[in-house]
N, C-alpha and C positions, 0 to 999 in steps of 0.2 A: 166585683172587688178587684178583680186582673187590669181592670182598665184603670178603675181609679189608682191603684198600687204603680203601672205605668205612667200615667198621666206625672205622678208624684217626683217619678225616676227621672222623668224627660225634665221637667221643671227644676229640679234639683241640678241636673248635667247641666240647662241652659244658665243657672244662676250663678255655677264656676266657670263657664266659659267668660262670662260678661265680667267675671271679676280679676279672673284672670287679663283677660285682655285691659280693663282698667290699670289694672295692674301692673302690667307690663308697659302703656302709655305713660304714667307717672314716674317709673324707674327711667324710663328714656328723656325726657325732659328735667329729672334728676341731675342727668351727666352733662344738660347744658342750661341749668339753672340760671346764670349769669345772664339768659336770653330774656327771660320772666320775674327779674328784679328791675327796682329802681336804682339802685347803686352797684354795676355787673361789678365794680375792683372790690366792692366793701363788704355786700350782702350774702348770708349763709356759706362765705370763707371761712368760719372760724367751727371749732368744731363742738356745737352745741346739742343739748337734747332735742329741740326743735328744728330738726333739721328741716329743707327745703320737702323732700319726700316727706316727712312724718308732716308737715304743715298742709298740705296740700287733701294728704289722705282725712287727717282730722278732719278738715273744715268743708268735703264731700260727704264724709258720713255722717254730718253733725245732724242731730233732729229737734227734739222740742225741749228739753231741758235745758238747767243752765249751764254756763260756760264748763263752773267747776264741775258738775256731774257730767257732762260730756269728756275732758281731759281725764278724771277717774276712769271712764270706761272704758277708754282708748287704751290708757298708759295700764289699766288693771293692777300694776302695783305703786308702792311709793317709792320705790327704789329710783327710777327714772322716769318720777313723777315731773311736768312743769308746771308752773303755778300760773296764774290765767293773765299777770303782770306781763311774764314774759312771751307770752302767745301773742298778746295783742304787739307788745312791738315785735315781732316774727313777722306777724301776718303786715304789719305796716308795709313791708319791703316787698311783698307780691306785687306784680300788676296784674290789674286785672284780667288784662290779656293773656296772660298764663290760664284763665278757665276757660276762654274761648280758645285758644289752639287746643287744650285738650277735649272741650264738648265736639270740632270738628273732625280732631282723630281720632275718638271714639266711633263717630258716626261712619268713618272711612272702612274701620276696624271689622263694623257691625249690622252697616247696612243690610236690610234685607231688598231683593228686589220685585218686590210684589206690586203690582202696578192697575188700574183701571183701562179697560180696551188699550193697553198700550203706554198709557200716561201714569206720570209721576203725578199725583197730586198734592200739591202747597196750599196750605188755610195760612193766610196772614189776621193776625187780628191781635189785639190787647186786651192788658190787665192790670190792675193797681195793685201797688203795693206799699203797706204804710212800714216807714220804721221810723225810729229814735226821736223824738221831737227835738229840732232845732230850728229856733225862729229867725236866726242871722240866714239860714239858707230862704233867700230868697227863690231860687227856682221850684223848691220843693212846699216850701212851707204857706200851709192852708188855714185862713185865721176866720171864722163865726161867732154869730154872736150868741150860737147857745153853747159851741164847745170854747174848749181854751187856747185850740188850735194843734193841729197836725203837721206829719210832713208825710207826704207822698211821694212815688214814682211810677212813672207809665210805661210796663213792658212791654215794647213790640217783637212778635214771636212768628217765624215761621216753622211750621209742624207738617209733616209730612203723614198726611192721614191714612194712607193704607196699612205704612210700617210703624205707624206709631212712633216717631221719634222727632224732636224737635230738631230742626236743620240751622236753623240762627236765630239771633235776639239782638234789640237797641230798649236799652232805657236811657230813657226819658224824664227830665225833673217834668214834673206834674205840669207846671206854669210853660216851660220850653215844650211840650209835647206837638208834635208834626208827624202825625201817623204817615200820611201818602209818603213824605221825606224818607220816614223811618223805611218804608216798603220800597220806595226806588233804592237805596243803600242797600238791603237786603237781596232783591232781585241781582244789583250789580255783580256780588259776592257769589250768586246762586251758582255752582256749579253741579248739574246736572247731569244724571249719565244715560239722558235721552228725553224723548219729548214728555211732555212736563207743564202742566195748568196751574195758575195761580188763583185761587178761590179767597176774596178778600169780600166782608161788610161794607156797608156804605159810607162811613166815616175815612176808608180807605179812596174812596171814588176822586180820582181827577187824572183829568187829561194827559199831566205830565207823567205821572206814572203806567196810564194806559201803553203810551207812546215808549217808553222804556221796553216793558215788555214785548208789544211789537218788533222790536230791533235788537229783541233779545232771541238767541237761534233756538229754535227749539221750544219756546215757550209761550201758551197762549193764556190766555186770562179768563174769567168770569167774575163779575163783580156786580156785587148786589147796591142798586141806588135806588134814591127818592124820586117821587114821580115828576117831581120840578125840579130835578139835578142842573140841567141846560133846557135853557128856553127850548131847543130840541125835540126833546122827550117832555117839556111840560104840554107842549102843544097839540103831545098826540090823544087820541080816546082812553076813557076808561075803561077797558074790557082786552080780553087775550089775543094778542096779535103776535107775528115773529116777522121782524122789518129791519132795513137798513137804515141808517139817516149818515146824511155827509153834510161836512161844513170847513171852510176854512178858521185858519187860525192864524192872527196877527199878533203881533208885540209891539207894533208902532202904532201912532194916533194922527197920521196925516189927515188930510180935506178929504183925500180921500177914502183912506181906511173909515175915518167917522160917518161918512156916506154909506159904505157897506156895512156899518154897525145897524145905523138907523133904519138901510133896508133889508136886516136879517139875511144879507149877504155871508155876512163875515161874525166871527167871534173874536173879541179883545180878550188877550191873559195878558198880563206880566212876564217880562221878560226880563233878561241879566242888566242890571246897570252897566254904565261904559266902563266898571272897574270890576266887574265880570260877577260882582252880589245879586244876590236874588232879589226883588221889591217886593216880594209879599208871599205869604205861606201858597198860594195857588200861584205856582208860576209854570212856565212853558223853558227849557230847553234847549231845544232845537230851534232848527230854520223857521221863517216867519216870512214871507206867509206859508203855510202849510197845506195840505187837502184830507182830512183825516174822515174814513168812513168808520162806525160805529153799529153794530149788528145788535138791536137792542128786544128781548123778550119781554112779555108782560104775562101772567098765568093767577091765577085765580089759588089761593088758600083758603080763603070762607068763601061764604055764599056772598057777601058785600066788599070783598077785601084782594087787593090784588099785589103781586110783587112784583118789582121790576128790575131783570137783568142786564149787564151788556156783556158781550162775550165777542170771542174775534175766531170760536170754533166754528166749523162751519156749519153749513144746516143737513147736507146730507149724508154726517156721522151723527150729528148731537141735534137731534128735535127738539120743540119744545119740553118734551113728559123726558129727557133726556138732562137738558137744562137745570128743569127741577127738578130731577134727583141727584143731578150732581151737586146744585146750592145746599142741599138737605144734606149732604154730606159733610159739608163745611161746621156742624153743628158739634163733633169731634173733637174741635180746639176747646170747645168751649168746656167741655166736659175735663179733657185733659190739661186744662187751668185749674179747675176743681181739684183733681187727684196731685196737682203740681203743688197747689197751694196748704191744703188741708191733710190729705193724705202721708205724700213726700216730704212735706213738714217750708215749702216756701217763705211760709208767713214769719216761719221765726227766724229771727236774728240775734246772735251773741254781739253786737256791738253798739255804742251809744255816737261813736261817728260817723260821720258821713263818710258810704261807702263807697264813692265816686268820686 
């Protein structure tokens, strides 16, 4: 009974520190509101019930009710009640970017530093999310011929799996979605306070994102891919091995590059137009031609079934029984999608416009 009664103390103390420090992050962003509006000379100057703080705090603690019973339980009486007319044009004037400077000073705020032999580890991966049907949005809007049609969005999430906290997000309309894009954006942003592994699915695998992290200090990768990702790795056996493979990489199509294509010399990506746009969701970055080595695992989960990693750890900290259990760890995001979505209440939304 002493333990549980403690257990209750410490979790109780933890649940005002976090609120308090919430707390105290929104009062300070209060006093430079004008940073996290769309109109800094017009918006929340005037002196309303819905001020920038009470808007902010509302629409973090909001759960699965509707708008009106959520404003009721905020505001608890009628005295200096709003009505849900006025919150929606309130909330018009946020940017968005006022919940990303506050989720990263949160995290500054509250970081724990619990780490793996040393490392930070990052699960990159996604999730859908439906809200409002509107069929004029074409990036979002998904039309079948058994339903009447939806609209979607693709969250890309970096979570920091030992401390349990999410470190950054990109949505995505359903239709524009570019996972690897989303993860080289997110990497760029990553700031780190030591070395630090990126654990991505295979829907995350390409080269140009590889090559990021590489050249990123401090930070090495694991990423789970198909067995025919790159002629490469299609070519090698089906059974457990831990190997290097190297290949160059081109963005031109000379006599000669095409010569090195045809003789498995050389690999062709996509590279910047001469007006510096990307030509195609897999593109390459950097210099061309390139020499890029790729450190790739293969290990067995059934008796018939095998998975295949690349990683740029090396081999004599991280074996292969090392490999895979640190991919089996990556299995966290997934779960804490679930507790984000259903739990924390993600799924609901008080709004019928588009909120991007």
């Amino acid at each position: 009974m002493y333990t549980v009664s403690n257990n209750n103390s410490a979790q109780v103390l933890t649940a005002r520190r976090i609120k308090e420090t919430l707390d105290s992050i929104v009062d300070e962003m209060a006093n430079t509101a004008y940073a996290f509006v769309a109109n800094p000379d017009k918006d929340f100057t005037r002196n309303r019930v819905l001020t920038f703080n009470k808007m902010i705090r509302i629409i973090i603690s909001m759960g699965g009710n509707s708008l009106q019973k959520e404003l009721f339980d905020f505001f608890k009486d009628t005295e200096h009640f709003a009505t849900k007319s006025a919150f929606v044009q309130q909330r018009e004037k946020i940017c968005p970017e006022a919940f990303k400077y506050l989720l990263h000073q949160f995290n500054k705020s509250c970081a724990d530093d619990k780490t793996y032999m040393g490392y930070y580890l990052y699960a990159c991966d996604g999730t859908t999310v439906n809200v409002a049907k509107n069929p004029a949005n074409k990036e979002t809007f998904i039309s079948t011929q058994e339903t009447v049609g939806y609209n979607q969005y693709h969250v890309n999430a970096l979570y920091d799996i030992i401390n349990k906290i999410y470190v950054d997000a990109i949505v995505q309309g359903i239709h524009y979605m570019n996972e690897p894009q989303a993860a080289v954006n997110m990497v760029n942003s990553l700031n780190h306070r030591g070395k630090a592994i990126l654990i991505c699915d295979r829907n995350y695998a390409a080269l140009n994102l590889i090559e990021y992290c590489n050249r990123k200090d401090g930070l090495d990768y694991l990423i789970r891919v198909r067995y025919n990702w790159i002629t490469e790795i299609k070519n090698l056996p089906m059974e457990e091995f831990d190997k290097e493979i190297v290949f160059e990489i081109r963005t031109t199509q000379t006599k000669e590059d095409k010569l090195a294509y045809q003789c498995g010399v050389a690999k062709y990506i996509s590279g910047k137009s001469p007006k510096g746009k990307n030509k195609s969701s897999q593109h390459w970055d950097f210099e061309s031609p390139y020499r890029m080595s790729i450190r790739v695992v293969r290990f067995k989960i059934t008796e018939d079934t095998y998975e295949t990693v690349i990683t740029s750890l090396d081999k004599c900290s991280f074996s292969l029984e090392k490999i895979k259990e640190l991919y089996g760890l990556r299995w966290n995001i997934e779960t804490s999608f679930r507790d984000l979505k259903y739990t924390i209440g993600m799924v609901n939304f008080h709004a019928r416009k588009d909120i991007l």
